[in-house]
C-alpha positions, 0 to 999 in steps of 0.5 A: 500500500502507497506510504501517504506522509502530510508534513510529518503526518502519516495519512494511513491509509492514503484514503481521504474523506473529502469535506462536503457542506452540509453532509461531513458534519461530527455525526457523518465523521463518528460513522465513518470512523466506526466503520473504519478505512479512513486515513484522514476525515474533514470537517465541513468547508468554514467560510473563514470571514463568516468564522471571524464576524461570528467571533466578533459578535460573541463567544460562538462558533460556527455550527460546522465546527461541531465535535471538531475539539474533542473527537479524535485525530488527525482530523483536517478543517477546510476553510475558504475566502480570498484573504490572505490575512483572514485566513491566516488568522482563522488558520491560526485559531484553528491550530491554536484553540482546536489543535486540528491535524491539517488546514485545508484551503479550498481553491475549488468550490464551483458554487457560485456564491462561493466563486463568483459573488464572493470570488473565492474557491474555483475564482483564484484558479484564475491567478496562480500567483494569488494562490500562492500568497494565500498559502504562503500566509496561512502556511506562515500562521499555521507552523507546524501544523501543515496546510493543504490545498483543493483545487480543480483543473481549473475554470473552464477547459480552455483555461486549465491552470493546475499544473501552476496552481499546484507549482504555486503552492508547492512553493509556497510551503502547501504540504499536499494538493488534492486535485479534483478532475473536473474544471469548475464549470463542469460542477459534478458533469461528465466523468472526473479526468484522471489523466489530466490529475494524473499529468501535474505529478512530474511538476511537483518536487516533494509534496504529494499529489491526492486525486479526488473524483468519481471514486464509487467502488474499490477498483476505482480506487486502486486504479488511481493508485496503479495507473494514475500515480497518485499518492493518495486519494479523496473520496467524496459523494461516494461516501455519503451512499456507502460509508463502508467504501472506505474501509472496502478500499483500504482492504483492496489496497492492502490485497485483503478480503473486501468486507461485505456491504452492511445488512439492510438492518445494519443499514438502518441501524447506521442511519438511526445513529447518525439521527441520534447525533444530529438531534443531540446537536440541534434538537428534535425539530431542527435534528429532524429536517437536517436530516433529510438531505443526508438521508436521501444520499444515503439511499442512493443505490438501494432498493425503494431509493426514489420512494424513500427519499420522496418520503424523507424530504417531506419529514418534520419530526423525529417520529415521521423520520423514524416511521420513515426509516422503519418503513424502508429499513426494515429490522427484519 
């Protein structure tokens, strides 16, 4: 299995969970850490302007930062705006007051209040140069913990800049860069380009290069590994589905036994417990309707998909969700 090292921390095994708004919250990360297979789990992406105005105003932080002092480690935050010095102060407070294992700078968010409006994430594969400030800075702030990067190809496919975004932050003192195959206006479109992640390997000096994209099975991932020539991978979407993916890919990469998908008890009973979680979080009614979004990824694939999710996306209490769960759960 590929030696996956970030800074001076061993990412073992090189399987990553990518961080995802709204779904890789404390709950999504207890389950997959149960589960196990995972080198290196994320919180959701911070808006580290939002995390700063939040502060300002009292003692709070922001929701996605959830569970992030007290679970276990190595643990990465992903933060994102288009300030230097914002970021390296909000870096700072989360090496200081969190002790969190890797910051993550996100250069690859498409969404466009995130790209366009707030001209941060995907905006800055534009200018090189830019990224590698913002790097620099928070990598400054950070020392020792290491500090990271996601980019994607790059905005469109007539401007794909990843090879000298990737070069930017190698010297700007990156640890690793995780490289998305798409460009930001293919969004999630089309298949992940493997090749093109593939091609900025031979430009990067020591760092270690993490592909990320259309990873939904075991051969898939041991594929990037044995014909991509990356050093580790990030799975995402996938993830959501089929939490057990991860150590199913951990064990195709040590050449072991895949483990068998959960029972649809067992299934029921993971989704139970992530409920339980998000409602000791936020409440019965809040707890409920959170819930409905992850839900309905959880179901992607299974038997009675598109029925369930009509039906979980209307929820409003913890006993309709329940009824719901119970209904195409079955215990038996």
């Amino acid at each position: 299995m590929t030696t996956l090292k970030i800074g001076p921390l061993l990412i073992d095994p090189p399987v990553l969970q990518a961080p995802m708004a709204g779904f890789t919250n404390y709950a999504y990360r207890q389950i997959i850490r149960r589960l196990g297979g995972v080198g290196l789990p994320a919180a959701e992406m911070v808006s580290a302007r939002g995390f700063v105005e939040m502060c300002r105003r009292s003692d709070a932080f922001p929701d996605r930062l959830w569970g992030v002092r007290d679970e276990p480690r190595p643990l990465a935050v992903q933060i994102w705006d288009n300030d230097p010095a914002v970021l390296a102060a909000v870096g700072r407070r989360l090496v200081e007051q969190f002790r969190v294992s890797v910051v993550d700078i996100n250069f690859g968010c498409p969404v466009r209040d995130v790209s366009e409006r707030a001209r941060s994430g995907s905006y800055l594969l534009r200018y090189p140069d830019r990224v590698g400030e913002i790097v620099a800075r928070v990598v400054e702030a950070c020392a020792p913990t290491p500090v990271t990067a996601k980019i994607r190809l790059g905005v469109t496919r007539d401007s794909i800049t990843a090879i000298d975004v990737a070069q930017a932050i190698e010297a700007a003192g990156g640890a690793a860069v995780t490289v998305h195959g798409r460009t930001a206006d293919e969004k999630f479109t089309g298949s992940a380009d493997w090749a093109a992640i593939a091609a900025i390997k031979p430009h990067l000096k020591h760092i270690p290069l993490i592909g990320n994209g259309d990873l939904r099975t075991t051969q898939s991932v041991v594929e990037a590994f044995d014909r991509y020539g990356v050093d580790g991978v990030m799975i995402g979407r996938a993830g959501l589905s089929r939490p057990r993916l991860f150590r199913q890919a951990q064990a195709a990469l040590a050449g072991e036994p895949i483990p068998s998908d959960p029972t649809l008890q067992q299934q029921r009973q993971l989704l139970l417990d992530y409920y339980r979680l998000v409602v000791e979080r936020f409440g019965r009614q809040k707890g409920a309707v959170l819930m409905r979004r992850y839900a309905c990824h959880y179901a992607q694939g299974r038997r009675g998909a598109r029925a369930f999710r009509a039906h979980v996306s209307t929820v409003s209490t913890p006993e309709e969700f329940t009824a719901v769960v119970e209904r195409y759960f079955p215990s038996m």
